[in-house]
Backbone as ProteinMPNN parsed JSONL, in Angstrom:
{"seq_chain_A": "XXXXXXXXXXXXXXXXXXXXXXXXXXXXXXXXXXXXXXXXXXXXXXXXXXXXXXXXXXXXXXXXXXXXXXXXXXXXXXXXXXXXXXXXXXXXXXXXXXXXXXXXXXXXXXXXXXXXXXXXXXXXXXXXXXXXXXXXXXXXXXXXXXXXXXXXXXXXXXXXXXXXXXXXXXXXXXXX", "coords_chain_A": {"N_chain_A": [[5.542, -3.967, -1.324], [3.074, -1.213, -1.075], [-0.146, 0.072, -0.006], [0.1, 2.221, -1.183], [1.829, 2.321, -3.038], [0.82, 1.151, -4.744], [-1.228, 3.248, -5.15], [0.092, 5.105, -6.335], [1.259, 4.305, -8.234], [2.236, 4.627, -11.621], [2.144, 4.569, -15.567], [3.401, 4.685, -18.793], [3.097, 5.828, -22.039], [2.471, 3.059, -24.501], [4.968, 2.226, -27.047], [5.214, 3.657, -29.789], [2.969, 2.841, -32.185], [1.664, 1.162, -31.208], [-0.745, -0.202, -29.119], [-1.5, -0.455, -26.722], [-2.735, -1.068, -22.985], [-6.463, -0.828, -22.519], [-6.789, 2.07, -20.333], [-8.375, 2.862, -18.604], [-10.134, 0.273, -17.494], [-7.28, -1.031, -16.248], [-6.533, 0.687, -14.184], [-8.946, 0.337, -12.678], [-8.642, -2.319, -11.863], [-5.684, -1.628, -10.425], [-7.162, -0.561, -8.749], [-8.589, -2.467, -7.247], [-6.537, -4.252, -6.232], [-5.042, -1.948, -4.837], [-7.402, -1.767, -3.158], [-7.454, -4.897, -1.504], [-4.494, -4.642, -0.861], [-5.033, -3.447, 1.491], [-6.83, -4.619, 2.819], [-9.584, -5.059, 2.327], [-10.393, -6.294, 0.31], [-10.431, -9.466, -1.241], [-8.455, -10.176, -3.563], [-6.548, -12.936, -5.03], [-3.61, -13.682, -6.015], [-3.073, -15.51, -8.349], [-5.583, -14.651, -9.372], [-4.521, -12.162, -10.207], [-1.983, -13.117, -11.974], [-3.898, -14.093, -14.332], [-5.579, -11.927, -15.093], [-6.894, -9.679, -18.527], [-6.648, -6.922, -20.042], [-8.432, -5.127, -22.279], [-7.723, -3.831, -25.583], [-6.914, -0.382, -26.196], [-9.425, 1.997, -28.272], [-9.536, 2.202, -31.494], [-6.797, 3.942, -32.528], [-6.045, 5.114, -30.238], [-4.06, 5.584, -27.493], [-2.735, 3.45, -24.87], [-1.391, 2.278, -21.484], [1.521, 1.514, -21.416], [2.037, -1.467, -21.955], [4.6, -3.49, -21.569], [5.233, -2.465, -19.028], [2.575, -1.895, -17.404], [2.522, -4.625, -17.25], [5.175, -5.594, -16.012], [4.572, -4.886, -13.74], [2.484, -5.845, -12.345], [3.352, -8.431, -12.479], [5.193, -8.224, -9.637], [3.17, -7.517, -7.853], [1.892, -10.076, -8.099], [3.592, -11.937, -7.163], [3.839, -10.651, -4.673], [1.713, -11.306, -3.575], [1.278, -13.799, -3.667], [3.038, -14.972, -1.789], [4.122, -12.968, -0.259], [4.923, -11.099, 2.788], [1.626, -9.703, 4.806], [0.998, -6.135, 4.218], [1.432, -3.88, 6.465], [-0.879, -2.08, 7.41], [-2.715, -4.15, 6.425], [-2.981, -6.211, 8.596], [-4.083, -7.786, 11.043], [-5.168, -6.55, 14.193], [-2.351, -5.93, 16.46], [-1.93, -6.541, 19.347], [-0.53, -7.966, 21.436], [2.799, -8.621, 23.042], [3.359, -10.85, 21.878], [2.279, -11.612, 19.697], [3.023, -9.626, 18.291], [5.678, -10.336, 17.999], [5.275, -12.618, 16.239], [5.26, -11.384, 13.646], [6.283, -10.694, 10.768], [8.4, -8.583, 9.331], [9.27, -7.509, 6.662], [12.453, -7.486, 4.465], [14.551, -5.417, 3.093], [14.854, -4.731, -0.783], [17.239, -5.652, -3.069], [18.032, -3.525, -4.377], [17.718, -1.695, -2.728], [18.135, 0.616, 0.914], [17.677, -0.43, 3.965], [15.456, -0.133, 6.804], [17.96, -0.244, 9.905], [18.096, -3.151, 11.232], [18.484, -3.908, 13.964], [18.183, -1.353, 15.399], [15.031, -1.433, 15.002], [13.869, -3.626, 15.915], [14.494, -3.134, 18.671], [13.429, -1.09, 19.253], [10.924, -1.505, 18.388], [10.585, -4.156, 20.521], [10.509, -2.826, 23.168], [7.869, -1.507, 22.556], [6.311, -3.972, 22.245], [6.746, -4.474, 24.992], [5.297, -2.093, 25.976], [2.701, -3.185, 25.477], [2.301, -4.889, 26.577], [1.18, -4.743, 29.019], [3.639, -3.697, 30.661], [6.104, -1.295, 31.644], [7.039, 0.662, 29.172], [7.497, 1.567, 25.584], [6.156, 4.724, 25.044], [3.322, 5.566, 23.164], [3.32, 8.29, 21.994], [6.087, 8.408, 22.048], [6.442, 6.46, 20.058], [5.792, 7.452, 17.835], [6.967, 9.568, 17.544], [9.384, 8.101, 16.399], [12.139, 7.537, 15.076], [14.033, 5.96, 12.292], [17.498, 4.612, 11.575], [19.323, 4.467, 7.859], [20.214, 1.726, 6.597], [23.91, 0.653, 6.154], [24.347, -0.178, 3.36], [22.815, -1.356, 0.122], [20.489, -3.684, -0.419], [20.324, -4.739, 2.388], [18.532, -4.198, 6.233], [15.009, -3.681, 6.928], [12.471, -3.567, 5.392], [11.644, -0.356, 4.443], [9.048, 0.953, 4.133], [7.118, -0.649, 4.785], [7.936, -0.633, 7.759], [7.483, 1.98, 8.065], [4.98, 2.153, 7.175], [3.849, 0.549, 9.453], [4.72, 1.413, 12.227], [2.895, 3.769, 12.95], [0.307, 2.214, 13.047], [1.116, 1.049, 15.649], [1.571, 2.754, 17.296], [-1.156, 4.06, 17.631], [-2.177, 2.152, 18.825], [-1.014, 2.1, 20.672], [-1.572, 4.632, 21.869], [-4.568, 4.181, 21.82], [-4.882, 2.363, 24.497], [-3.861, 4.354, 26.113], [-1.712, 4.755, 26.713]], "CA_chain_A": [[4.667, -3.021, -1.979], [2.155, -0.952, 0.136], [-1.421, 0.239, -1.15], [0.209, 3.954, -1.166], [2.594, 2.506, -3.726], [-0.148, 1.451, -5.733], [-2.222, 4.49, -5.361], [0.824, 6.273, -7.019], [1.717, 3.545, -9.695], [2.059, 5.782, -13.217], [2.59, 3.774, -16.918], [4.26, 5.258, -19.777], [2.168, 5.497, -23.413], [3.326, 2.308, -25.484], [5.614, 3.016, -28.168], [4.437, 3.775, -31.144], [2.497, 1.605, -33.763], [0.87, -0.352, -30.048], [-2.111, 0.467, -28.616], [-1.0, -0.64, -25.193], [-3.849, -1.202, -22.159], [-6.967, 0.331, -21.754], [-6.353, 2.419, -19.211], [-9.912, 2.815, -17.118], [-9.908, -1.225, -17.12], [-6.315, -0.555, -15.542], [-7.057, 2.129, -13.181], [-10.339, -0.477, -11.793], [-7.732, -3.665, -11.415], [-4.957, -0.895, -9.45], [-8.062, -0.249, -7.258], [-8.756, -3.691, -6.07], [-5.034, -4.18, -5.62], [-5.117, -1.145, -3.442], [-8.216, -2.541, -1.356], [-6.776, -6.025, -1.159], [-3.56, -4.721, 0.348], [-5.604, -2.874, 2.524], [-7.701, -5.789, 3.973], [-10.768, -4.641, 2.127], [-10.971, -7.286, -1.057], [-9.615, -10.376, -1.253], [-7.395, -10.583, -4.675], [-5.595, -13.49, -5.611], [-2.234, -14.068, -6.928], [-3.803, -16.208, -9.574], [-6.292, -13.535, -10.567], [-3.644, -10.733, -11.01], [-1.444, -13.401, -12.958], [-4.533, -14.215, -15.224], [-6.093, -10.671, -15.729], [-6.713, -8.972, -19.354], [-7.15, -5.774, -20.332], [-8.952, -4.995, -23.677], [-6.923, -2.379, -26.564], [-7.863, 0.495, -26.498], [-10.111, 2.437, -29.451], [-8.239, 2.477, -32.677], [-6.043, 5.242, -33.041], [-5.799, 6.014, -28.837], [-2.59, 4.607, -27.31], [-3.551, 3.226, -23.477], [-0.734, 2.202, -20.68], [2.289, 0.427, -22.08], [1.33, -3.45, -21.69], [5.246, -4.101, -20.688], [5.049, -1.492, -17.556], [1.681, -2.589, -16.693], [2.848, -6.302, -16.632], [6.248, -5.962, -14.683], [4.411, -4.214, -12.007], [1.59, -6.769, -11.845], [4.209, -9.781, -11.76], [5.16, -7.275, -8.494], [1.703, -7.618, -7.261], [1.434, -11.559, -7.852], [5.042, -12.288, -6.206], [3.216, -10.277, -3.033], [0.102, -11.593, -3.146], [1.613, -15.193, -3.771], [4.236, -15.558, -0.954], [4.803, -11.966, 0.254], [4.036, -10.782, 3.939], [0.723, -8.688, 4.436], [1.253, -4.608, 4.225], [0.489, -3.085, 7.285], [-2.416, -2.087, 7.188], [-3.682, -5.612, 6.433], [-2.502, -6.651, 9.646], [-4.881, -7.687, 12.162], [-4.698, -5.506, 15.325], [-1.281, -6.161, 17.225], [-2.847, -6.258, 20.956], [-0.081, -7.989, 22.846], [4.199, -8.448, 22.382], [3.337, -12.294, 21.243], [1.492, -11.021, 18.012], [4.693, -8.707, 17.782], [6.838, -11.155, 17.836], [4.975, -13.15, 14.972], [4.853, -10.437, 12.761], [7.286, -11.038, 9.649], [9.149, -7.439, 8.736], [10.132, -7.829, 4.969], [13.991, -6.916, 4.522], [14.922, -4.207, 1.633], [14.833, -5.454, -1.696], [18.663, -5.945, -3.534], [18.445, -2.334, -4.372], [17.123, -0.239, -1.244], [18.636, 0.966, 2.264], [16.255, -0.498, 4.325], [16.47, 0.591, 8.231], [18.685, -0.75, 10.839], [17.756, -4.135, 11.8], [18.67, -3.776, 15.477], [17.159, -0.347, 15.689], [13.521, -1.324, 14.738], [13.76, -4.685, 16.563], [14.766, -2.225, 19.963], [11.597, -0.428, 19.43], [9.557, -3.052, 18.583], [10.766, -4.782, 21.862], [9.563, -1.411, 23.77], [6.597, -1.351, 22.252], [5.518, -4.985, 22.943], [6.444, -4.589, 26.563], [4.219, -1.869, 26.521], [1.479, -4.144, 25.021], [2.024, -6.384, 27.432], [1.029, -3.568, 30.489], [4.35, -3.131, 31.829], [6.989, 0.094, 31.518], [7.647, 0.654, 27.86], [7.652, 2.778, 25.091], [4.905, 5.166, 24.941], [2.355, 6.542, 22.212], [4.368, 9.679, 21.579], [7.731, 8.458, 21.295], [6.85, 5.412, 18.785], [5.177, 8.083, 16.816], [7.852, 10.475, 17.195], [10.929, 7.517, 16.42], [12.882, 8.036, 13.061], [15.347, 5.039, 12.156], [19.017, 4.865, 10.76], [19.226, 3.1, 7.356], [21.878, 0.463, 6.365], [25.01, 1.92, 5.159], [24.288, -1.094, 1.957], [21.741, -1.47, -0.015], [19.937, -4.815, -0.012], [19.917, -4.976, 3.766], [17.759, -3.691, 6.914], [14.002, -4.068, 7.33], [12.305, -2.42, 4.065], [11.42, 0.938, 4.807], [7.623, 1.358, 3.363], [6.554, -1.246, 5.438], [8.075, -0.535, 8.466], [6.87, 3.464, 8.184], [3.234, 1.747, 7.622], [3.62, 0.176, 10.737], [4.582, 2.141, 13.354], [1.961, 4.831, 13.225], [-0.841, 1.058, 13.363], [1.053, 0.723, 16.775], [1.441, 3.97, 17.945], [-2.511, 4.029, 17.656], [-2.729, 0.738, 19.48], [-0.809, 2.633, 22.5], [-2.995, 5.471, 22.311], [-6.132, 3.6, 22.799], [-4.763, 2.044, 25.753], [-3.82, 5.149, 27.035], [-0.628, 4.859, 26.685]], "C_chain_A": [[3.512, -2.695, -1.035], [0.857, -0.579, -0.43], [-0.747, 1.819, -1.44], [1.004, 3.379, -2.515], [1.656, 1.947, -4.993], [-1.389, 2.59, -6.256], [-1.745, 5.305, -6.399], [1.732, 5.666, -8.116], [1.564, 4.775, -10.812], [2.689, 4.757, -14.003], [2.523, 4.989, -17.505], [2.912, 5.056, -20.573], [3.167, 4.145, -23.936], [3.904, 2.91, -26.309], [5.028, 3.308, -29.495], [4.044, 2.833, -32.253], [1.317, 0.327, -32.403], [0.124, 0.534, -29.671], [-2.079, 0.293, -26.898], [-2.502, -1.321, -24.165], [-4.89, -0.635, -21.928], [-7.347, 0.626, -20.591], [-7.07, 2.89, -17.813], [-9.745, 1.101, -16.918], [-8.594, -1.457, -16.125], [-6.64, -0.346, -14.446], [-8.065, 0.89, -11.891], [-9.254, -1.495, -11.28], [-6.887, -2.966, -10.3], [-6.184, -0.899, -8.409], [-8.161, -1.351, -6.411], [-7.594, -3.926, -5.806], [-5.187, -3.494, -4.408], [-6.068, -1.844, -2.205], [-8.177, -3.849, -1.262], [-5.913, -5.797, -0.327], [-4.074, -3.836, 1.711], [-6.524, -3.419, 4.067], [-8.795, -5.614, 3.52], [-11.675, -5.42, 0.907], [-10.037, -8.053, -0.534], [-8.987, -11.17, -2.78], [-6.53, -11.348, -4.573], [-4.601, -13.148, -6.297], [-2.683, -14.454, -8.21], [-5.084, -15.057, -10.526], [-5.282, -12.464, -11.12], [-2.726, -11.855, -11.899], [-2.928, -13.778, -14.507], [-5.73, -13.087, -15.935], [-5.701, -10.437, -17.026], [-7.337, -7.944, -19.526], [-7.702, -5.8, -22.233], [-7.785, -3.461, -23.907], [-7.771, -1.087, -26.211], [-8.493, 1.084, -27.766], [-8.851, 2.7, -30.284], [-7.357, 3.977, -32.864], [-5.675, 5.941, -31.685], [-5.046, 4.84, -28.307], [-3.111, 4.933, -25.513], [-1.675, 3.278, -22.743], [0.174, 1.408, -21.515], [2.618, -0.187, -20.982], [3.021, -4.037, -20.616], [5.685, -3.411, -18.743], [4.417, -2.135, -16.853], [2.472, -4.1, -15.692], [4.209, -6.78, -15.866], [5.518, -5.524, -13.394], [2.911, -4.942, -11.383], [2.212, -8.061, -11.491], [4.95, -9.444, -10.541], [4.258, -8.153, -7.539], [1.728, -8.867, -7.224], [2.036, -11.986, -7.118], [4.393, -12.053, -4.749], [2.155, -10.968, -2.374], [0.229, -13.067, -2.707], [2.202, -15.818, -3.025], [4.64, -14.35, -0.294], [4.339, -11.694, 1.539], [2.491, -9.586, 3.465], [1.198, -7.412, 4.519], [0.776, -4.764, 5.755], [-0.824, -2.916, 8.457], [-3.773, -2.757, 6.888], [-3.707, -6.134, 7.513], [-4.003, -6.998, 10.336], [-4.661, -7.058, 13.458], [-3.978, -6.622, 16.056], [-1.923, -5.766, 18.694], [-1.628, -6.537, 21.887], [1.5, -8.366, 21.853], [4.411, -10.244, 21.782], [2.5, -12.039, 19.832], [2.535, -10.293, 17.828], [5.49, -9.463, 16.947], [6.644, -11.946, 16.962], [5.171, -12.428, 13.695], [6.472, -10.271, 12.138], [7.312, -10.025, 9.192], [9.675, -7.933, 7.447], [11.375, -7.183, 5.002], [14.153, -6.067, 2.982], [15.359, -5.395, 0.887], [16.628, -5.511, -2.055], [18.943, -4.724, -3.68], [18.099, -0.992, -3.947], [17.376, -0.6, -0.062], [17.401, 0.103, 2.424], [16.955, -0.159, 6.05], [17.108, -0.567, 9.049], [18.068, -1.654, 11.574], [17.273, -4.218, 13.685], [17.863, -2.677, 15.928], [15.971, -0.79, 15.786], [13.431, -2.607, 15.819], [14.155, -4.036, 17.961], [13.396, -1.846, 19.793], [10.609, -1.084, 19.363], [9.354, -3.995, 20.038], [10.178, -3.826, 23.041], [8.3, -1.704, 23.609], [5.331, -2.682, 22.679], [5.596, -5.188, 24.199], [5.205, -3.92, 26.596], [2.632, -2.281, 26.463], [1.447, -4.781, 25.844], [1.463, -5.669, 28.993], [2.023, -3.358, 31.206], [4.909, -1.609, 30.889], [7.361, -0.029, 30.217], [7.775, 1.633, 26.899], [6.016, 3.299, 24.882], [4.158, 5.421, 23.268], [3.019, 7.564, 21.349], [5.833, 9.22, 21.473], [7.547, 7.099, 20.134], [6.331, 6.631, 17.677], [6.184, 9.031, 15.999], [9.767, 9.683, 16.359], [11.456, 7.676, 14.926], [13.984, 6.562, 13.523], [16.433, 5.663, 11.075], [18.594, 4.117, 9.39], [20.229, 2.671, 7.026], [22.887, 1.263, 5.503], [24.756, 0.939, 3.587], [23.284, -0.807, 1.18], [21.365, -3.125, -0.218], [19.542, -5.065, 1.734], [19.219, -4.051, 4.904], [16.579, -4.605, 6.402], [13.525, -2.638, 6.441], [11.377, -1.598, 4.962], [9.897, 1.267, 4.667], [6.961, 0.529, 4.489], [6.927, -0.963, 7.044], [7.403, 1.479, 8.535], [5.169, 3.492, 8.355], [3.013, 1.271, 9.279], [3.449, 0.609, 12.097], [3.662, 3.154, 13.508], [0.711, 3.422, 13.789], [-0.274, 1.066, 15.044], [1.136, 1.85, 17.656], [-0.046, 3.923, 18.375], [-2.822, 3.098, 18.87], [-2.849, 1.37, 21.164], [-1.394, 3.624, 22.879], [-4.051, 5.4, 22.413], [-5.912, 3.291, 23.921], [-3.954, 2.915, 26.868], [-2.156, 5.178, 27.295], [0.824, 5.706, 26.262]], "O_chain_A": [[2.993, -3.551, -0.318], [0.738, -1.008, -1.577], [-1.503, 2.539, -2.093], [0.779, 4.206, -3.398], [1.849, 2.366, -6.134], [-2.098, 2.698, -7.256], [-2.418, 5.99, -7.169], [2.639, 6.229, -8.73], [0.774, 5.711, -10.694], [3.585, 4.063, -13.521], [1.947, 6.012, -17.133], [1.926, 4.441, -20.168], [4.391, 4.171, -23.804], [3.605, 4.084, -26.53], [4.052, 2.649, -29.851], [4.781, 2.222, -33.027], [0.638, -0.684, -32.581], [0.209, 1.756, -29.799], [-2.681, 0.995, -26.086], [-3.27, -2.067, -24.771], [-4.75, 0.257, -21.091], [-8.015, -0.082, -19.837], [-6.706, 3.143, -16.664], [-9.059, 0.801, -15.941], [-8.86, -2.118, -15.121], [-7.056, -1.227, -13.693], [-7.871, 0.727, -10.686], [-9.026, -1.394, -10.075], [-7.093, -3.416, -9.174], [-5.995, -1.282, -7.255], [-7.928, -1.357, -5.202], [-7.507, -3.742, -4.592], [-5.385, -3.979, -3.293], [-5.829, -2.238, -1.064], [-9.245, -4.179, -0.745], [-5.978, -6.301, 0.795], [-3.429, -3.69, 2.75], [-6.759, -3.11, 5.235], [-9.572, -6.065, 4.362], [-12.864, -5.346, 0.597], [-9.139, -7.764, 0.257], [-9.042, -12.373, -3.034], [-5.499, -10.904, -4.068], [-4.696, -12.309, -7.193], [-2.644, -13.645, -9.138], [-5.31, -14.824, -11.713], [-5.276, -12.022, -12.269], [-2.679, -11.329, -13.01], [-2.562, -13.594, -15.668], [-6.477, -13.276, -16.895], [-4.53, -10.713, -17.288], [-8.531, -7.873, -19.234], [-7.235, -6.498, -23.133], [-7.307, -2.606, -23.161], [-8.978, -0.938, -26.022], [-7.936, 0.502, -28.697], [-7.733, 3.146, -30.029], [-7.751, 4.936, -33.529], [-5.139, 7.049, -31.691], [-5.211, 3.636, -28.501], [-3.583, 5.948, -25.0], [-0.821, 4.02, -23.227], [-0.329, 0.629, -22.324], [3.087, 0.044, -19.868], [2.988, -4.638, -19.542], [6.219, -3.888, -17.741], [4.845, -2.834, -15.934], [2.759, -4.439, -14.544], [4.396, -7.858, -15.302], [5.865, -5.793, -12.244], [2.376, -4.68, -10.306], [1.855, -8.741, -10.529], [5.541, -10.449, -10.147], [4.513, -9.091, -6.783], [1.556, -9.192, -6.05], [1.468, -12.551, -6.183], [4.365, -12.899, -3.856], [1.819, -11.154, -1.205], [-0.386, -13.573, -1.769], [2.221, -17.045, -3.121], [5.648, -14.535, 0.389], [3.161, -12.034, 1.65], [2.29, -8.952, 2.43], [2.258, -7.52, 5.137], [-0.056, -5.576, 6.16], [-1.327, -3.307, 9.509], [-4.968, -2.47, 6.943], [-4.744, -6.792, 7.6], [-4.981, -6.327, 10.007], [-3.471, -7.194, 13.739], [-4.421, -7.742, 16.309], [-2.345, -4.637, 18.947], [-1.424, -5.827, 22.871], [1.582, -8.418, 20.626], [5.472, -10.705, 21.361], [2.433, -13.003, 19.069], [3.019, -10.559, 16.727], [5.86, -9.377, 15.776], [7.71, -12.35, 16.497], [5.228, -13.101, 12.666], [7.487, -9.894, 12.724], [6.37, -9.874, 8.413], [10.546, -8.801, 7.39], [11.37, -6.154, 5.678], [13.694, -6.471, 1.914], [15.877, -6.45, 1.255], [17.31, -5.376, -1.04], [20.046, -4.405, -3.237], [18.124, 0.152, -4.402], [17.098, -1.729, 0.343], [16.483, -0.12, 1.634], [18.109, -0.013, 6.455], [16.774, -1.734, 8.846], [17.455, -1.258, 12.565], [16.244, -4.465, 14.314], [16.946, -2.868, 16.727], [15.561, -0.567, 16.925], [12.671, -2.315, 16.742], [14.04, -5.021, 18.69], [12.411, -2.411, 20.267], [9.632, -1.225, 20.098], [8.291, -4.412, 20.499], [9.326, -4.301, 23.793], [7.633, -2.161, 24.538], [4.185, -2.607, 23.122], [4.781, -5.927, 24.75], [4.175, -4.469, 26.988], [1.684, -1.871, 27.133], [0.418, -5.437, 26.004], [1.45, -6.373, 30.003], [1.831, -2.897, 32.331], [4.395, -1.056, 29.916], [8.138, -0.966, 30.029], [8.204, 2.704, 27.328], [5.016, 2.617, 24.655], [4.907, 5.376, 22.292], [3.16, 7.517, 20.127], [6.63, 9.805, 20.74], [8.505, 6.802, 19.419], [6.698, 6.428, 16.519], [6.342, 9.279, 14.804], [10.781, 10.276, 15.99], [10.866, 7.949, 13.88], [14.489, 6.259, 14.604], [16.402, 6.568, 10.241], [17.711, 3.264, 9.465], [21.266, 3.316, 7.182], [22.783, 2.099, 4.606], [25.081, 1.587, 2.592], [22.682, 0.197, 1.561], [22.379, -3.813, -0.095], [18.479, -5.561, 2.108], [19.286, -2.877, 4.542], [16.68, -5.674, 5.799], [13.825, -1.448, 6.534], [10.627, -1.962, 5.869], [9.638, 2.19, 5.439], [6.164, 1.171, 5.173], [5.909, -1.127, 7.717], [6.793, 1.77, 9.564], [4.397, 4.173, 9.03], [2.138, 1.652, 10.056], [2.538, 0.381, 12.893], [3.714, 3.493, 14.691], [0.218, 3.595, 14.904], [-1.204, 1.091, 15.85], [0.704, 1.75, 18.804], [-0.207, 3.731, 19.581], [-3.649, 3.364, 19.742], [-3.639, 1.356, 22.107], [-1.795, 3.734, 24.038], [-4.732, 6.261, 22.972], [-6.665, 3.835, 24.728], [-3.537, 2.561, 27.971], [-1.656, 5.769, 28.252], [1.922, 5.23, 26.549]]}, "name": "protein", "num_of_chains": 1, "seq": "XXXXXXXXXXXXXXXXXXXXXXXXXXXXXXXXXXXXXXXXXXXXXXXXXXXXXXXXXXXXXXXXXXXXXXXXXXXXXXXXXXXXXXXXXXXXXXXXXXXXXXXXXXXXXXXXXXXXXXXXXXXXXXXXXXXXXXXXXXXXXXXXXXXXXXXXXXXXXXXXXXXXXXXXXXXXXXXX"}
């Protein structure tokens, strides 16, 4: 999960006769999510499993509660054991910080891209971190991957699309 995919979270109304979440209290919790996976708060696992929202006013129907709460047990799973997004990253400087850096694999039911592919470019890219001959600025920016003819397998897609533009950047500071 990336902060873009929380920016663009949407809940349903509860069904009828429930009053569901209210949905500014909502809205504030999605935000620190977002600037957590961003690097900008530091949200617990443990707080998003022990968050409540208050009803909303009698007679106004908020977010339905079981939406909300699959897509916060999401959020805890990530927060709890999942790699960072991105964009949390600390700046990738050389191809030994590369090479640490734990790619999440597509979930059970999404392509994710071509293992070998991204791990080729990535290998490029940390040469050129490292100052020798590698891939430049403009072609990590410009690279498109294959994705898995399956689904469950590759290197999930959201995260790897966050990424490469963070290193593209890296190689265009250094002139690269």
């Amino acid at each position: 999960m990336t902060a873009r995919d929380v920016r663009t979270a949407a809940f349903g109304k509860p069904p009828r006769g429930r009053r569901g979440y209210q949905e500014s209290q909502v809205d504030r919790f999605l935000d620190r999510i977002e600037n957590t996976l961003l690097g900008q708060d530091d949200l617990t696992a443990r707080e998003v499993r022990e968050v409540r929202f208050s009803r909303p006013m009698f007679g106004r129907r908020g977010y339905d509660e079981t939406e909300v709460d699959a897509f916060l047990a999401r959020v805890e799973k990530q927060l709890g054991d999942g790699p960072l997004p991105p964009d949390a990253l600390p700046p990738i400087t050389s191809w030994k910080e590369l090479r640490r850096l734990k790619i999440p694999l597509a979930g059970p039911a999404a392509r994710g891209y071509r293992t070998s592919q991204v791990d080729r470019v990535l290998e490029e890219v940390g040469i050129a971190l490292d100052g020798m001959v590698g891939a430049t600025s403009a072609e990590v920016a410009k690279t498109r991957f294959t994705q898995s003819i399956m689904a469950g397998q590759g290197y999930d897609t959201a995260f790897v699309d966050e990424l490469m533009p963070l290193l593209a950047a890296e190689l265009r500071r250094r002139g690269v």
